[in-house]
C-alpha positions as CSV (number, residue, x, y, z in Angstrom):
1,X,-92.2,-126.4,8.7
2,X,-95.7,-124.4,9.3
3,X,-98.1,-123.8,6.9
4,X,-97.0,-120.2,6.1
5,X,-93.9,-121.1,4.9
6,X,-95.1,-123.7,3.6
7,X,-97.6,-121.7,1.6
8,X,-95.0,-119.5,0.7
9,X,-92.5,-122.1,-1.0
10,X,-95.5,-123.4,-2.7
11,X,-95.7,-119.5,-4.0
12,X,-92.4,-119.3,-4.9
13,X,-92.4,-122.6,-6.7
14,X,-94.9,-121.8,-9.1
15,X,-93.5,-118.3,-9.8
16,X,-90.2,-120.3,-10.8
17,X,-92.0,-121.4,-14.1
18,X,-93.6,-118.1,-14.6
19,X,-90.6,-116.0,-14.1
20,X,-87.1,-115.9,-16.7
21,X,-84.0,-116.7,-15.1
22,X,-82.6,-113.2,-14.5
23,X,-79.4,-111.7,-16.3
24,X,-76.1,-113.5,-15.3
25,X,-74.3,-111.1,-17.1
26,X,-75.2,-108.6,-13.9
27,X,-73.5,-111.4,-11.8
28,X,-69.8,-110.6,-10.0
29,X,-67.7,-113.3,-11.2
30,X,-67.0,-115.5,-8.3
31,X,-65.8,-118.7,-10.0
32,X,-61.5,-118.5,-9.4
33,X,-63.2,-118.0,-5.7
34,X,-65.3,-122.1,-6.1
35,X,-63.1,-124.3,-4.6
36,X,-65.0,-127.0,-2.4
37,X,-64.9,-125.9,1.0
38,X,-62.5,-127.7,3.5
39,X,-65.6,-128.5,6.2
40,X,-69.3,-129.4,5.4
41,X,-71.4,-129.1,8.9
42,X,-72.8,-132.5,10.2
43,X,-75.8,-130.2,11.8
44,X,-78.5,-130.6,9.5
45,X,-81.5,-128.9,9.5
46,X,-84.4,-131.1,8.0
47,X,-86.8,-128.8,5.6
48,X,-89.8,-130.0,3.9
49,X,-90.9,-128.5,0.6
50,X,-94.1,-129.1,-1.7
51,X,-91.3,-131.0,-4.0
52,X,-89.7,-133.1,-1.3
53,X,-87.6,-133.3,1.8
54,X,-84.1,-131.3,2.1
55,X,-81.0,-131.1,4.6
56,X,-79.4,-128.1,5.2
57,X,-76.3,-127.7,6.8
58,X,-75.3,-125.2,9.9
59,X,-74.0,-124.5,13.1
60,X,-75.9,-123.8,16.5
61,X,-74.6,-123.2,19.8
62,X,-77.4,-125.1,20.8
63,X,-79.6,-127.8,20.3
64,X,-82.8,-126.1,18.7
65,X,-84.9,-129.4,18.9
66,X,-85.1,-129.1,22.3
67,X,-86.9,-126.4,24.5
68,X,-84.5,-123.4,25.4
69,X,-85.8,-121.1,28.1
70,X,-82.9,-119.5,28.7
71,X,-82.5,-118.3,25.2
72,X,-83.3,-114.7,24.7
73,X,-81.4,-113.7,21.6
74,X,-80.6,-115.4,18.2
75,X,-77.9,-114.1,16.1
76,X,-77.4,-115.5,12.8
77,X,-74.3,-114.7,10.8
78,X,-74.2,-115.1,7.1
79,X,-71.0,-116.2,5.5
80,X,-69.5,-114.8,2.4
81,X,-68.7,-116.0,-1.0
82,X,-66.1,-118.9,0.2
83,X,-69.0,-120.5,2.2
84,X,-66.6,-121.0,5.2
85,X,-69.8,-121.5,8.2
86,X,-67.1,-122.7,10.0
87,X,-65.0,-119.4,10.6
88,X,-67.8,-117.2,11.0
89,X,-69.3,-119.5,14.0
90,X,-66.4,-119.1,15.5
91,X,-65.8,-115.1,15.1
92,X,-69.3,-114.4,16.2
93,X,-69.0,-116.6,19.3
94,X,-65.6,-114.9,19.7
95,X,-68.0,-111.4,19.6
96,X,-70.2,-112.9,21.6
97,X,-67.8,-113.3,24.2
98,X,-66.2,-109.9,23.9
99,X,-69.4,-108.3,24.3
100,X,-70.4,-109.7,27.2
101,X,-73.6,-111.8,26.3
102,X,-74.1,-115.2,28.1
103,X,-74.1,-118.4,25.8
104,X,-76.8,-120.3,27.9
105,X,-79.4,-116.7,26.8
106,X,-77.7,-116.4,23.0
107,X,-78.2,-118.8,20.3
108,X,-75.5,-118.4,17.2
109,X,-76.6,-119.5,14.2
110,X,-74.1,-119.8,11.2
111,X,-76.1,-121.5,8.0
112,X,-74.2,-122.7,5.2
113,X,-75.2,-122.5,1.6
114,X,-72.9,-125.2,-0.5
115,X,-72.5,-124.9,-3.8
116,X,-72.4,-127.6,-6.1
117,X,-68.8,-128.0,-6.5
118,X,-69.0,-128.8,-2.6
119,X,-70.9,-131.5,-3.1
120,X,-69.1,-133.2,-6.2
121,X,-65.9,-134.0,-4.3
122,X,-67.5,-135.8,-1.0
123,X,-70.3,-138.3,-0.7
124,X,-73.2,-136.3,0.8
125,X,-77.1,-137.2,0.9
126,X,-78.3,-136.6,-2.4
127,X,-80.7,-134.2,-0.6
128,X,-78.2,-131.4,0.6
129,X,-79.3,-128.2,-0.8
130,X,-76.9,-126.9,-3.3
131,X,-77.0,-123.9,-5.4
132,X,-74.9,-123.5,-8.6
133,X,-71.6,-121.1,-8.4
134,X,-73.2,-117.7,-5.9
135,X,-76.8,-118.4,-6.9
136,X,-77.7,-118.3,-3.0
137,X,-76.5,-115.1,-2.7
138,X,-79.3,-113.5,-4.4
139,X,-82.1,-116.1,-3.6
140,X,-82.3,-118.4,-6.1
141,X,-83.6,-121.5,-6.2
142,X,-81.3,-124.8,-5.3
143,X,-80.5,-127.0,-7.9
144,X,-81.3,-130.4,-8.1
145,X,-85.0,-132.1,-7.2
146,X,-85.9,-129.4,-4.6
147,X,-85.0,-126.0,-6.0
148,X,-86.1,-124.0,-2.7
149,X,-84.8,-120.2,-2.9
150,X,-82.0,-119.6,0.0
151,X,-83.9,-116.5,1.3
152,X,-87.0,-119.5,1.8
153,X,-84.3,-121.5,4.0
154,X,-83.5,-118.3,6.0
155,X,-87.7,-118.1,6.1
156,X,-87.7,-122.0,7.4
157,X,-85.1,-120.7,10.5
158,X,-87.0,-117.9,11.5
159,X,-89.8,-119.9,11.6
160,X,-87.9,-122.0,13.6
161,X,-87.3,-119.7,15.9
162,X,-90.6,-118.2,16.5
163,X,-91.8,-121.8,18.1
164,X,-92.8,-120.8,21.2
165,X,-92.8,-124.4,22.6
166,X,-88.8,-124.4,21.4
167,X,-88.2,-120.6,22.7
168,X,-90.4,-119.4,25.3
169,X,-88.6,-116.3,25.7
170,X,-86.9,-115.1,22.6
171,X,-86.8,-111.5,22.1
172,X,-84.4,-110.4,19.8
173,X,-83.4,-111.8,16.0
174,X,-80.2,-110.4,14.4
175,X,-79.3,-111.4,11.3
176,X,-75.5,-110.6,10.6
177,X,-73.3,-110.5,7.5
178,X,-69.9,-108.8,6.3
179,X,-68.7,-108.2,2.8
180,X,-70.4,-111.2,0.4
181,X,-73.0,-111.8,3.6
182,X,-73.5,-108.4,4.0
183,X,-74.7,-108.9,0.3
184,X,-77.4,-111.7,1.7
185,X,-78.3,-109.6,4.5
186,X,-79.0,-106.6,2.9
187,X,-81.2,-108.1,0.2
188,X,-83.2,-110.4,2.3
189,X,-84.3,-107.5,4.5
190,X,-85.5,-106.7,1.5
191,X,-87.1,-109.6,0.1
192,X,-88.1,-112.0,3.6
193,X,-91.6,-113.4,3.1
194,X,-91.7,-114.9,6.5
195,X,-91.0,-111.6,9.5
196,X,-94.4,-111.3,10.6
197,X,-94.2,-114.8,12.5
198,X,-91.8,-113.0,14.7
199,X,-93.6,-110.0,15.1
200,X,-96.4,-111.5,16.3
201,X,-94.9,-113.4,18.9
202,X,-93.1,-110.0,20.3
203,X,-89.6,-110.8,19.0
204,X,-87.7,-107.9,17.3
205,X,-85.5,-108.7,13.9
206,X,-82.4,-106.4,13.1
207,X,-80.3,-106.4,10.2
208,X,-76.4,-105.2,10.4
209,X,-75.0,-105.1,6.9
210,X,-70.9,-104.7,7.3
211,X,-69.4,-103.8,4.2
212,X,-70.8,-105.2,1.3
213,X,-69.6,-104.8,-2.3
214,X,-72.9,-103.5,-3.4
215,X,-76.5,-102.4,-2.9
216,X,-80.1,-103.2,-4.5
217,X,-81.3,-99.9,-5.7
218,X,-85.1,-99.5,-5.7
219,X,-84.9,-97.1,-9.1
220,X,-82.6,-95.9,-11.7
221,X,-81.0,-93.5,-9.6
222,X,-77.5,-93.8,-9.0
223,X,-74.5,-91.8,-7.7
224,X,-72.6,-90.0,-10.2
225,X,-68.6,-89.1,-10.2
226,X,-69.4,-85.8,-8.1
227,X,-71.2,-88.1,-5.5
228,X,-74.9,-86.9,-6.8
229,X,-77.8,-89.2,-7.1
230,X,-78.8,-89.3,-11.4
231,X,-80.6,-91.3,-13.6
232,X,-78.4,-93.7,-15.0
233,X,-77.3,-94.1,-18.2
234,X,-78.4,-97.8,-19.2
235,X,-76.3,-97.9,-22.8
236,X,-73.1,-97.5,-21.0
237,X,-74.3,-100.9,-18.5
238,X,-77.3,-102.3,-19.6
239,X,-77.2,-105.1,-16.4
240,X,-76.9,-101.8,-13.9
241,X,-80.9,-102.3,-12.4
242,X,-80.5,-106.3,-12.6
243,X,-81.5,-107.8,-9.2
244,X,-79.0,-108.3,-7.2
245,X,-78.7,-104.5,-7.7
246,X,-81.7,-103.5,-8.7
247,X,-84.9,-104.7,-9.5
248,X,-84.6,-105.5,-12.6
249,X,-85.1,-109.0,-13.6
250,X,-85.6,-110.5,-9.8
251,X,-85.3,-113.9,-9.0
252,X,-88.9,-115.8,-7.9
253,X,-88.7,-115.4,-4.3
254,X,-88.3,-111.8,-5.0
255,X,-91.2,-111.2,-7.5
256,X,-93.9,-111.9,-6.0
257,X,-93.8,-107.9,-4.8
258,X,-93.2,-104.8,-6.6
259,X,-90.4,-102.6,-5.9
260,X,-92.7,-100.2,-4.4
261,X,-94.1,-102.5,-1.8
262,X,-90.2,-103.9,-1.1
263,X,-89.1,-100.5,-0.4
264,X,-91.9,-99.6,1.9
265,X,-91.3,-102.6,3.6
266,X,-87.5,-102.3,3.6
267,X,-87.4,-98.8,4.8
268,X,-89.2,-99.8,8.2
269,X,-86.6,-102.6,9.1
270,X,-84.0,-102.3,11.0
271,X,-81.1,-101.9,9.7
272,X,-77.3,-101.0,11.0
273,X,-74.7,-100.3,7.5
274,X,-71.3,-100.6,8.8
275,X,-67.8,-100.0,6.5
276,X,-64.6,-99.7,7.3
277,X,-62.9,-96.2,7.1
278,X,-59.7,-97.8,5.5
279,X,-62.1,-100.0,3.1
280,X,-61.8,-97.5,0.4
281,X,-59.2,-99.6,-2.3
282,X,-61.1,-99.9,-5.5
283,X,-59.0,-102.6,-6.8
284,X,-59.6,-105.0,-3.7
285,X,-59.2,-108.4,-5.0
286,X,-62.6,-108.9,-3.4
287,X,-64.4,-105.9,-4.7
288,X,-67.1,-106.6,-7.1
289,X,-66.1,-104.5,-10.1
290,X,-68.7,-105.2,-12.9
291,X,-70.4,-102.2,-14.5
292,X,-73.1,-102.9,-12.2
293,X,-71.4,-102.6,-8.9
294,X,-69.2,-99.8,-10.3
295,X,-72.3,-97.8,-11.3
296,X,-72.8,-97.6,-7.0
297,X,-69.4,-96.2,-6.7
298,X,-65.4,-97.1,-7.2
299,X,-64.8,-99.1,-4.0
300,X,-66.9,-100.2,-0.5
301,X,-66.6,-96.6,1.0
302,X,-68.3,-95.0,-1.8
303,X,-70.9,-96.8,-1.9
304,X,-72.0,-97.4,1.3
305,X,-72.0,-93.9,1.8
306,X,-74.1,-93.4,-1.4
307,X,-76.6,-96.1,-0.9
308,X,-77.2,-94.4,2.5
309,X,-78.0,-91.1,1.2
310,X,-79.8,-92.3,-1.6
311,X,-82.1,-93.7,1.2
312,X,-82.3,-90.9,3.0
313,X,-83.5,-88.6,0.2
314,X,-86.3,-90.9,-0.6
315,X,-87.3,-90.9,2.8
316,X,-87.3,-88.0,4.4
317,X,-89.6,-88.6,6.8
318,X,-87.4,-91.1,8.5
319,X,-86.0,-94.3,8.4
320,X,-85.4,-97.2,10.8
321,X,-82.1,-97.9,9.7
322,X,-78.6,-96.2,10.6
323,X,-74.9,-95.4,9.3
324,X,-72.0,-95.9,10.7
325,X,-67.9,-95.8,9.3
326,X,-65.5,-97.6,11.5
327,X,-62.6,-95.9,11.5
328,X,-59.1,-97.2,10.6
329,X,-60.7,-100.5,9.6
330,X,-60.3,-101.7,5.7
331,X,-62.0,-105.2,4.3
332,X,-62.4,-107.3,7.5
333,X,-64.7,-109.0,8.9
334,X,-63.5,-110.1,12.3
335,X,-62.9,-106.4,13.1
336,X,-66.0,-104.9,11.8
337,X,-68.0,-107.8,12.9
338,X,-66.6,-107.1,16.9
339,X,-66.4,-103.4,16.4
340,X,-68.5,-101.7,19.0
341,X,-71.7,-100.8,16.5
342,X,-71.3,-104.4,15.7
343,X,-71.7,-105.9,19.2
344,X,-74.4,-103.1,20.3
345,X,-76.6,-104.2,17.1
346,X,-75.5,-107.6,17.6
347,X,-75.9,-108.7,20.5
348,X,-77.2,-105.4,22.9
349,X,-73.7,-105.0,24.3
350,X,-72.6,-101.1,25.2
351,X,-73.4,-98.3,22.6
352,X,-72.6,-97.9,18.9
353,X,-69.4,-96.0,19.1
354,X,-67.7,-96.2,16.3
């Protein structure tokens, strides 16, 4: 690991002490959804922290501790709240395929973030990052002896990738997630320490955010039942601005920044929002529906459509991010995620017509 991110984990360590643990009670209930996963990835990726050495587990396409020349695009897809790496590896090279892009010049990337009821059924090193319940989905810190934030892992891949003795000729970075990693996606645009690594070396970073249940909201604003963007009224949810839906409250790798410098910086990423036209059932099974999600909207639709406009009104001048409905498509991920916006984002393939 380099000395930025290295720096950076140090950063976030001591702002662990500093900052209170933030509001579970803003938290979507995943826990009938924590059964231990049927495969844990033998690919481990070794990451070295002020508090000690860690394994983390994924899946590559490619051997990434070897040079790659050929390699011009990474893609790495972020699974969702059943932590099943496995399946999305394969849907995304499945994309991959359908859109055309060679495997020897695309490097798929599919981390997994185990939770601690993954680890207590199986004999695995005693350091395997694992977070408690969903904790990695809003970037908190690991538990056991090296409580590293999830969003610094994703930091210790880019960094990864932007060794140019390991890839001489990346160009592009996509980071990829539907529904619960759509959640990930979404706020580590906002949040990522460790971009500017990539920047400098030339390489462009995209974000494509496919239907996630919610949004984090840089104010108090949300959409109200006639689709307009109000002040909220806290005494009716007092967990609505909790990170991960607001500010409120964020976790260490988070606060470290305002909101106003997060939003600056979010609002000149690149980011595709995709939902399905047919995703629009508020009683989904896997729709987040505490008070905080529902203060976005009644169901995926509604408040993808709403988080978008917020956007736009507070920046009018322009943002690098775009909106697009897939139509005829409800909650699913291997359709949105090889839908044609998805594969032009993705991977360069064709145009984004949805």
């Amino acid at each position: 690991m380099g000395q930025r991110t290295m720096r950076q984990l140090i950063a976030a360590f001591a702002l662990a002490s500093a900052v209170p643990v933030f509001a579970q009670a803003a938290q979507h209930d995943y826990r009938p959804n924590l059964h231990p996963v049927a495969t844990i990835s033998d690919t481990r990726f070794a990451i070295d922290t002020p508090q000690g050495h860690a394994q983390f587990p994924l899946y590559l396409s490619a051997d990434w501790n070897v040079p790659q020349p050929r390699i011009e695009r990474a893609v790495i897809v972020i699974h969702g709240k059943l932590r099943n790496a496995d399946t999305y590896f394969k849907s995304s090279e499945k994309a991959r395929d359908l859109a055309g892009a060679s495997p020897d010049s695309t490097l798929l990337i599919a981390p997994q973030f185990l939770a601690t009821v993954d680890t207590q059924v199986r004999s695995v090193p005693a350091d395997l990052l694992r977070w408690k319940d969903n904790a990695w989905m809003g970037g908190e810190g690991a538990e056991g002896s090296v409580p590293v934030s999830s969003y610094a892992v994703l930091d210790a891949i880019v960094e990864r990738l932007a060794d140019r003795r390991l890839f001489p000729n990346l160009k592009h970075v996509t980071f990829a997630g539907h529904s619960g990693g759509a959640q990930v996606v979404q706020r580590y645009a906002i949040a990522a320490h460790d971009l500017q690594v990539l920047t400098d070396e030339g390489i462009d970073v995209r974000y494509v955010v496919s239907s996630p249940s919610s949004y984090a909201y840089f104010n108090d604003e949300r959409p109200n039942a006639q689709n307009v963007l109000k002040p909220f009224d806290a005494a009716t949810c007092p967990s609505f601005d909790a990170w991960k839906y607001g500010m409120g409250e964020r976790p260490a790798y988070v606060a470290d920044r305002t909101p106003v410098q997060l939003e600056a910086a979010y609002a000149k990423r690149r980011v595709d929002y995709l939902v399905g036209g047919a995703d629009d059932d508020p009683q989904h099974p896997a729709l987040d529906k505490s008070c905080a999600a529902e203060a976005q909207g009644s169901q995926r639709l509604a408040r993808a459509t709403a988080y978008f406009a917020y956007l736009q009104a507070r920046h009018p001048d322009g943002l690098n991010q775009s909106f697009h409905v897939v139509p005829g498509v409800g909650h699913n991920g291997a359709r949105m995620l090889r839908s044609p916006c998805a594969l032009a984002a993705m991977f360069g393939a064709g145009q984004c017509t949805p």
